[in-house]
Backbone as CSV, one residue per row, in Angstrom:
resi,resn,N_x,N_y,N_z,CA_x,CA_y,CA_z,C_x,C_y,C_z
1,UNK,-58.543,-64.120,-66.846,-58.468,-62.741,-67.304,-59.879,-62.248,-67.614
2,UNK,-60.555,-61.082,-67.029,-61.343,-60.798,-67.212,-61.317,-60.170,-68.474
3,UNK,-62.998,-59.826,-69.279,-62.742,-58.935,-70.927,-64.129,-58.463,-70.955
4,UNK,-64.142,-57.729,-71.528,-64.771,-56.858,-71.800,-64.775,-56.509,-73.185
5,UNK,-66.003,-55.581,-73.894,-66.305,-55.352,-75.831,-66.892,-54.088,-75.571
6,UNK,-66.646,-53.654,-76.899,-67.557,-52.204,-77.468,-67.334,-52.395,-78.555
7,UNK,-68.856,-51.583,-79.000,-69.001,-51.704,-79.994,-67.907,-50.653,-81.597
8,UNK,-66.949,-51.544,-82.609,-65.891,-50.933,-82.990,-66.547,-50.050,-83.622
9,UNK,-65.028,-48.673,-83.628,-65.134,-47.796,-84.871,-64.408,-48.001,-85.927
10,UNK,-64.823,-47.088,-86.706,-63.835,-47.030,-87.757,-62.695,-47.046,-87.691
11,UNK,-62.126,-46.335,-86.635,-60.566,-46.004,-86.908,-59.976,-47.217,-86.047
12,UNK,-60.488,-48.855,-85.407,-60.291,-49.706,-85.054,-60.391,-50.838,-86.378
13,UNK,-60.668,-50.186,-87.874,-60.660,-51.018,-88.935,-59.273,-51.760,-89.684
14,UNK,-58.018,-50.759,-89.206,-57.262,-51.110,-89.560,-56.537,-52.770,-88.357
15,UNK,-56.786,-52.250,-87.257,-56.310,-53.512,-86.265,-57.546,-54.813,-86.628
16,UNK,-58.303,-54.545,-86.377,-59.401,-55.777,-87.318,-58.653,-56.447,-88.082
17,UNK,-58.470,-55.792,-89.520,-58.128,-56.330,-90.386,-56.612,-57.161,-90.403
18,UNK,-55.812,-56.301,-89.477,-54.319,-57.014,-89.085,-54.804,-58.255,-88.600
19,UNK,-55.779,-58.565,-87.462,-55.982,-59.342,-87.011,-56.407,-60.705,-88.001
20,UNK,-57.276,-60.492,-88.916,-57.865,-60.882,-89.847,-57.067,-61.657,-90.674
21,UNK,-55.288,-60.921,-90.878,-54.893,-61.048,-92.065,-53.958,-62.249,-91.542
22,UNK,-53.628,-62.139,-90.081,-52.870,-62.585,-89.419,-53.093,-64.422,-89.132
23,UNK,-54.180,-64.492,-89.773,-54.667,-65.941,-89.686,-54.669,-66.526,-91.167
24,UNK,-54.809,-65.744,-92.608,-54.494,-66.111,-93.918,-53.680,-66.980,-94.006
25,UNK,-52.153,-67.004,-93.264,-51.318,-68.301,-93.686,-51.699,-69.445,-93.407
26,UNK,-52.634,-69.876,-92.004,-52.524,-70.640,-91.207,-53.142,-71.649,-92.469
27,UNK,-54.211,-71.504,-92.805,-54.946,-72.114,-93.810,-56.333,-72.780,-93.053
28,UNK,-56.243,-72.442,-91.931,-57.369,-73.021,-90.901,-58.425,-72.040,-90.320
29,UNK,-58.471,-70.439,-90.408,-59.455,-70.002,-90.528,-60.320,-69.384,-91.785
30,UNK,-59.409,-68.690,-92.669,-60.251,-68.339,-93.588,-60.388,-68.540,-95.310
31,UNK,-60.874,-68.638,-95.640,-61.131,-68.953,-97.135,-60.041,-67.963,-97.876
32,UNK,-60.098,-66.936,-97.711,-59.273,-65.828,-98.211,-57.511,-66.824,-98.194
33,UNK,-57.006,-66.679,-99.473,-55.585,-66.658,-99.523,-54.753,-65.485,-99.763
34,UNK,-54.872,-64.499,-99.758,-54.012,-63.377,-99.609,-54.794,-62.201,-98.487
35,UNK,-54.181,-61.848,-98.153,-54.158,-60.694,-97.103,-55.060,-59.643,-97.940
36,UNK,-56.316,-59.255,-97.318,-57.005,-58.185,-97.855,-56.729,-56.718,-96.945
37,UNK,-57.269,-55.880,-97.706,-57.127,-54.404,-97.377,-57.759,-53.564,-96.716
38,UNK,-57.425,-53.007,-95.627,-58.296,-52.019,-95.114,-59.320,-51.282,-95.932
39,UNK,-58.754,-50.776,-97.526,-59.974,-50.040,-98.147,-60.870,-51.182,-98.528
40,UNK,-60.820,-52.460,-98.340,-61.972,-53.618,-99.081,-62.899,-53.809,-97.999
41,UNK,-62.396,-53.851,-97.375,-63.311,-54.334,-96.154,-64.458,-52.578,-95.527
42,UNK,-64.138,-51.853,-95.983,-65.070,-50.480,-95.841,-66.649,-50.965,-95.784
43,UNK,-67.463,-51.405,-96.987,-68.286,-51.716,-96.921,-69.248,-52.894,-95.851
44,UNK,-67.579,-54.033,-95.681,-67.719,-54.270,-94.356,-68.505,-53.957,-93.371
45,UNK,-67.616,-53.049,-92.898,-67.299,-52.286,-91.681,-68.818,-51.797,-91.740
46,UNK,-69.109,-51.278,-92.809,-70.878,-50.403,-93.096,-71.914,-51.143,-92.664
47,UNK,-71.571,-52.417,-93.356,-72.880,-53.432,-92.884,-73.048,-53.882,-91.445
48,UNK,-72.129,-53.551,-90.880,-72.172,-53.845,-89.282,-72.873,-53.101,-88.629
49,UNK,-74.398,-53.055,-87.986,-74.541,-51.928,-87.224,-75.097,-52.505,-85.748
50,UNK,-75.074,-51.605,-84.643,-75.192,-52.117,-83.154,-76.495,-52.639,-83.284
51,UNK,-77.401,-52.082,-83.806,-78.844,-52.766,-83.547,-79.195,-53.762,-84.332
52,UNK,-78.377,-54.295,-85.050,-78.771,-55.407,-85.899,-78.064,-56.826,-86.753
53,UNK,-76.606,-56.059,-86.541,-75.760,-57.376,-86.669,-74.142,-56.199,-86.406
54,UNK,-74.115,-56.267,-85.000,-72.789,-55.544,-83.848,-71.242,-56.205,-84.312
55,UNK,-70.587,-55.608,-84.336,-69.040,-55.639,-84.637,-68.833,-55.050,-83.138
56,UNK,-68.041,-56.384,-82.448,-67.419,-55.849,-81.067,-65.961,-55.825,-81.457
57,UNK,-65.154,-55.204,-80.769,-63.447,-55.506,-80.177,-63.329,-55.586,-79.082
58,UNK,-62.821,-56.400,-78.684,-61.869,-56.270,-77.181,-60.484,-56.065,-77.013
59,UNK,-60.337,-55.128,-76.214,-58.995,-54.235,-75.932,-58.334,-54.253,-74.681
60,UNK,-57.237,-54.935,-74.763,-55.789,-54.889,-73.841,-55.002,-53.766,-73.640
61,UNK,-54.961,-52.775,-72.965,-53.961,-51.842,-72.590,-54.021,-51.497,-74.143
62,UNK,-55.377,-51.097,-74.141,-55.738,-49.725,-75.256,-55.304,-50.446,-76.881
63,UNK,-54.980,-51.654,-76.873,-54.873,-52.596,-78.539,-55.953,-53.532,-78.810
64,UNK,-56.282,-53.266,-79.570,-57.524,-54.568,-80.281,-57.183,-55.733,-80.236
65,UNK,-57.404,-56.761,-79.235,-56.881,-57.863,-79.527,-58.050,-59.146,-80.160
66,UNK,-58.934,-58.750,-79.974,-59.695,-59.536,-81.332,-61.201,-58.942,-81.289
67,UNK,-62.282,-59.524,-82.470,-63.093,-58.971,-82.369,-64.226,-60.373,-82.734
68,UNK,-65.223,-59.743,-82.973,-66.817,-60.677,-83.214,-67.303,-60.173,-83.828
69,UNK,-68.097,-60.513,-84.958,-69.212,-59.934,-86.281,-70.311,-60.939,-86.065
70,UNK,-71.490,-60.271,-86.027,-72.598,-60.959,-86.859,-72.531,-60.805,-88.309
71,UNK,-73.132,-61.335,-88.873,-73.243,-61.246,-90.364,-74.770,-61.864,-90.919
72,UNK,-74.977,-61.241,-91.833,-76.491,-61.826,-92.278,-75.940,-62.934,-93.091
73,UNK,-76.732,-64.116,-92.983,-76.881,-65.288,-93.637,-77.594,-65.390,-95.090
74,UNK,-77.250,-65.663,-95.854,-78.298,-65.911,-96.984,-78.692,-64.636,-97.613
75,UNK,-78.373,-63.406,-96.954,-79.293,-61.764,-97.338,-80.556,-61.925,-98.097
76,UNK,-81.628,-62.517,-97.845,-82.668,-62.895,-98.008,-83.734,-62.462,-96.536
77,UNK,-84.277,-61.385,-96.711,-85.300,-61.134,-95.241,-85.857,-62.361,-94.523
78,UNK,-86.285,-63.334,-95.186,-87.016,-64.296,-94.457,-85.509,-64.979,-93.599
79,UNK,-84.847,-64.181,-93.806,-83.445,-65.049,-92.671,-82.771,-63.934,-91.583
80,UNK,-83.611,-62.950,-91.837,-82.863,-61.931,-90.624,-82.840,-62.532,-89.361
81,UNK,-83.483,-63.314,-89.384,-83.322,-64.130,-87.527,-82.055,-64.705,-87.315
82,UNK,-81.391,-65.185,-88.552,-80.322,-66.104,-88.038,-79.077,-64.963,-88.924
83,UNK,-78.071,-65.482,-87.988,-76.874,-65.014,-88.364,-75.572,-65.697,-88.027
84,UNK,-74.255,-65.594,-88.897,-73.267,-66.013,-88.953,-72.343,-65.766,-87.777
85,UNK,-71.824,-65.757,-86.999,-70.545,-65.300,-86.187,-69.478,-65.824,-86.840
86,UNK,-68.348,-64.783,-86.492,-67.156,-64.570,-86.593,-66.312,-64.565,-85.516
87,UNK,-65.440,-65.316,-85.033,-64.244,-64.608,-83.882,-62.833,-64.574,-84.707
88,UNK,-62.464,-63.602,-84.210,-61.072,-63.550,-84.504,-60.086,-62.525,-83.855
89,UNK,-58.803,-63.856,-83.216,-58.115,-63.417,-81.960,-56.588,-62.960,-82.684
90,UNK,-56.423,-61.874,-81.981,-54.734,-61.290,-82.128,-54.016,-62.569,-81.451
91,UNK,-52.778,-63.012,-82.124,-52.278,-64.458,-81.489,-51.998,-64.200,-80.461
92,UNK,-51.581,-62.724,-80.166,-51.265,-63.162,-77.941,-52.290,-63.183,-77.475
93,UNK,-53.400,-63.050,-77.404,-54.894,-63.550,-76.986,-55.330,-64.786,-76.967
94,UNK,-54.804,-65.406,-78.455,-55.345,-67.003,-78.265,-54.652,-67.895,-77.154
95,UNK,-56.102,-68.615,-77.065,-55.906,-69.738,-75.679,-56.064,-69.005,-73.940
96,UNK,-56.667,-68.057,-73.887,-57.174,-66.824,-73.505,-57.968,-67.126,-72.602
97,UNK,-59.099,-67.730,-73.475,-60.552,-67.479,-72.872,-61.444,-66.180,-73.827
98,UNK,-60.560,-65.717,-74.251,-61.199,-64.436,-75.206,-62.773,-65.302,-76.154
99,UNK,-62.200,-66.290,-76.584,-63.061,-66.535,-77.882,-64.383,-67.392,-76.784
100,UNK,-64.157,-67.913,-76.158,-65.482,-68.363,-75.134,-66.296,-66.964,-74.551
101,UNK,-65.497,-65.850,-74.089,-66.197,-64.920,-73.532,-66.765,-64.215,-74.615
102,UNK,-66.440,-63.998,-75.984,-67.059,-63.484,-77.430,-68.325,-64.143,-77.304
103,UNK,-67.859,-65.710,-77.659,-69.314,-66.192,-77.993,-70.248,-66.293,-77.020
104,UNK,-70.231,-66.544,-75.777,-71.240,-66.009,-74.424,-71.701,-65.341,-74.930
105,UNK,-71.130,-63.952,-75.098,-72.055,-62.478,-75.241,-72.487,-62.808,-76.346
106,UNK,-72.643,-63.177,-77.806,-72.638,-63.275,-78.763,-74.062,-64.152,-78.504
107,UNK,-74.233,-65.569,-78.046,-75.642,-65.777,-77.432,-76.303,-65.289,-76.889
108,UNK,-75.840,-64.446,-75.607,-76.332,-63.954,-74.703,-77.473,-62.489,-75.291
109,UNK,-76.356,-61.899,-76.310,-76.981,-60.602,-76.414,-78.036,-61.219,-77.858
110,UNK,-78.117,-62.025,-78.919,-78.709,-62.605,-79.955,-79.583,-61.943,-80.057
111,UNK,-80.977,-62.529,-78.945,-82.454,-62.026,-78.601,-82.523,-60.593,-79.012
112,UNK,-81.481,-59.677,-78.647,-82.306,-57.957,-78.458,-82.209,-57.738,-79.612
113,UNK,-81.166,-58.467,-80.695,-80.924,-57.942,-81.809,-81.961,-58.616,-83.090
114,UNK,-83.227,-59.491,-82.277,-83.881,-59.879,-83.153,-83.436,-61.231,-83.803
115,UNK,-82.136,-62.130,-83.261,-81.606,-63.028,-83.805,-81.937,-64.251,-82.537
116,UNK,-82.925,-65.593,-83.581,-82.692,-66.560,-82.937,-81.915,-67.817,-83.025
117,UNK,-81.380,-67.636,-84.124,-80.522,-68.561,-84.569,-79.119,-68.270,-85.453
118,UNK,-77.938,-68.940,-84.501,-76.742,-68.537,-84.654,-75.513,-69.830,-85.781
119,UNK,-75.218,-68.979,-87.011,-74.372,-70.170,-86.868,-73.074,-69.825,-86.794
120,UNK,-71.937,-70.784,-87.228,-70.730,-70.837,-87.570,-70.746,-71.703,-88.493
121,UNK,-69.621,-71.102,-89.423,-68.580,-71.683,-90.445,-67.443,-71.787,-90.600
122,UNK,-67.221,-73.347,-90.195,-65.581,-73.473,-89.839,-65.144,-74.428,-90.530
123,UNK,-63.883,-74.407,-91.282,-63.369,-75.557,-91.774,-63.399,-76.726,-91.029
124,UNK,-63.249,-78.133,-91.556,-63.253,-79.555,-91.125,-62.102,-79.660,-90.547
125,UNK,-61.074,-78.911,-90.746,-59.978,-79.093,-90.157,-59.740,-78.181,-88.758
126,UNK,-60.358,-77.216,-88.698,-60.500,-76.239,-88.060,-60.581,-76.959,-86.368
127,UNK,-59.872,-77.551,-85.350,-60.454,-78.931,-84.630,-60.647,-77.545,-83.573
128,UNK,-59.767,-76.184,-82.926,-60.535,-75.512,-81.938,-61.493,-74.674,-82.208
129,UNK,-61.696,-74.636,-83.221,-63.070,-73.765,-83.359,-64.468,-74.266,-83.558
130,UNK,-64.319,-75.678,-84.072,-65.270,-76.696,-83.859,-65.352,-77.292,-82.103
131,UNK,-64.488,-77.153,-81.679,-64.338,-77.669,-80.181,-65.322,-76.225,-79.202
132,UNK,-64.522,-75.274,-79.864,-65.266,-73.890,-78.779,-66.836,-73.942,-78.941
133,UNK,-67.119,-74.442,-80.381,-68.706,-73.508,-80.344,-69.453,-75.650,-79.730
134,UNK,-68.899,-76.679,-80.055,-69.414,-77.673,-79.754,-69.438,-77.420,-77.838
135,UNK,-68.651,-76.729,-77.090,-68.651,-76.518,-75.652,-69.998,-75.897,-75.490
136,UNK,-70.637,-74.419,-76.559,-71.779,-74.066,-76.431,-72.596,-74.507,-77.389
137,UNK,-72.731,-75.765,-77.214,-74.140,-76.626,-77.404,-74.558,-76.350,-78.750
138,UNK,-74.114,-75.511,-79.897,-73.968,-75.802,-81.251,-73.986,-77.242,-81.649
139,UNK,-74.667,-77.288,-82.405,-74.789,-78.996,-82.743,-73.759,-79.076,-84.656
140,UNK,-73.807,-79.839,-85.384,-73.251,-79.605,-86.360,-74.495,-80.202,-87.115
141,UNK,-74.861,-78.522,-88.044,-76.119,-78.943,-89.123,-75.809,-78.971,-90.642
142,UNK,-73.939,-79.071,-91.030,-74.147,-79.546,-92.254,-72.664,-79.810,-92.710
143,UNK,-71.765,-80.765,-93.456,-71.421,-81.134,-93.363,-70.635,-80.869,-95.547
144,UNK,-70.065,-79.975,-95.514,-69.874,-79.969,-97.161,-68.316,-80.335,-97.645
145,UNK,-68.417,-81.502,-98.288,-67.039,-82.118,-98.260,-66.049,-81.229,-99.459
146,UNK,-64.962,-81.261,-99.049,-63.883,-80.452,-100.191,-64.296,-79.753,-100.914
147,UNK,-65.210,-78.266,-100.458,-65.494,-77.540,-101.129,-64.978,-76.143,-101.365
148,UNK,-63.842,-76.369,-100.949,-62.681,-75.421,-100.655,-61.579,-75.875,-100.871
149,UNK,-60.505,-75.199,-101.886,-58.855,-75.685,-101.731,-58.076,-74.145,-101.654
150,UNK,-56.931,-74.618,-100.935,-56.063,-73.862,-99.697,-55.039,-75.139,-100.343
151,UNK,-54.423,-74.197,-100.720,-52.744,-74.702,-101.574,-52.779,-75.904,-102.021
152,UNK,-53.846,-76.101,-103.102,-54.039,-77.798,-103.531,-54.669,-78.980,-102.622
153,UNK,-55.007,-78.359,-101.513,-55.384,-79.438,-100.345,-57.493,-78.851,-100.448
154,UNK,-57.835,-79.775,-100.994,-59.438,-80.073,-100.453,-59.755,-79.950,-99.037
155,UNK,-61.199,-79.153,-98.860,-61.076,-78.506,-97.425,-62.963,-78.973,-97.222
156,UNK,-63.086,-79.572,-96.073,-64.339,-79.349,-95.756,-64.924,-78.125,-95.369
157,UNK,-65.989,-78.128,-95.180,-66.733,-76.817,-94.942,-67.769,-77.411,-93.654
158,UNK,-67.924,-77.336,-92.532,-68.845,-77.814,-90.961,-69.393,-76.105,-90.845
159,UNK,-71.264,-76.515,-91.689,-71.616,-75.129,-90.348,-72.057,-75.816,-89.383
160,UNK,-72.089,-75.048,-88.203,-72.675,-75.528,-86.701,-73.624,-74.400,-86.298
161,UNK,-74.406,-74.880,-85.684,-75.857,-73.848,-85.556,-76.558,-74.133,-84.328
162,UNK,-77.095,-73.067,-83.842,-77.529,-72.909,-82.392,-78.789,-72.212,-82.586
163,UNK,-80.056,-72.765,-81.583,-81.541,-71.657,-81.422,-80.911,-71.822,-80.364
164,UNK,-81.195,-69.937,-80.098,-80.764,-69.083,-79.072,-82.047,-68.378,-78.445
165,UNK,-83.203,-68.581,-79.696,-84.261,-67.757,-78.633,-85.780,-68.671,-79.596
């Protein structure tokens, strides 16, 4: 399946966030245990801009079926080079190819945006999202044991990190 991104608007904040919320039970992507709100995530949405850390979606017969964030690391200037990624797939998307063609572009485009170094933060348990970014040559640079609990269960924390330029 071919895919394609642009860069989101606002009024694509509410499917984001469905998307977003839609992974809370699993206990395997996000830290968050309850479903957050379209009005929380506003400021979000603000800090995202095309020239410097891009919020894409990709869209199926006109629906958001998942998207990609940079995010600043550390918010400390001496770290604007590196940044966090995010994927996150509407479940009829996953197993796709969606989240390989995210992170392509997501390396690919890094450089213009001034970013040479990429990471991820994925739970220890997390085994395809550690599998996707280990396919692009992400190495694993840190390793933080049970520093997270998700319904009484201790959770590792694996960032994985890539120089991209």
């Amino acid at each position: 399946m071919p895919f394609s991104h642009r860069t989101a608007r606002f009024d694509d904040l509410p499917a984001i966030v469905a998307i977003y919320n839609s992974t809370v039970p699993s206990r395997q992507v996000t830290a968050d245990t309850e479903p957050v709100t379209v009005e929380s995530r506003h400021k979000w949405f603000a800090d995202h801009t095309p020239d410097k850390r891009p919020l894409w979606v990709a869209e199926e017969e006109g629906r958001v079926i998942g998207w990609l964030s940079y995010s600043n690391f550390y918010g400390r200037p001496a770290y604007s080079g590196t940044a966090e990624l995010s994927i996150y797939l509407h479940e009829d998307a996953r197993g796709k190819g969606l989240g390989r063609y995210f992170l392509q572009q997501a390396i690919d485009f890094a450089p213009e945006i001034g970013v040479h170094t990429l990471l991820g933060f994925i739970f220890g348990h997390n085994t395809p999202s550690l599998k996707l970014f280990e396919v692009f040559g992400f190495d694993r640079w840190a390793h933080m044991p049970r520093v997270a609990t998700l319904d009484g269960i201790e959770r590792d924390l694996i960032i994985v990190g890539k120089r991209v330029a």
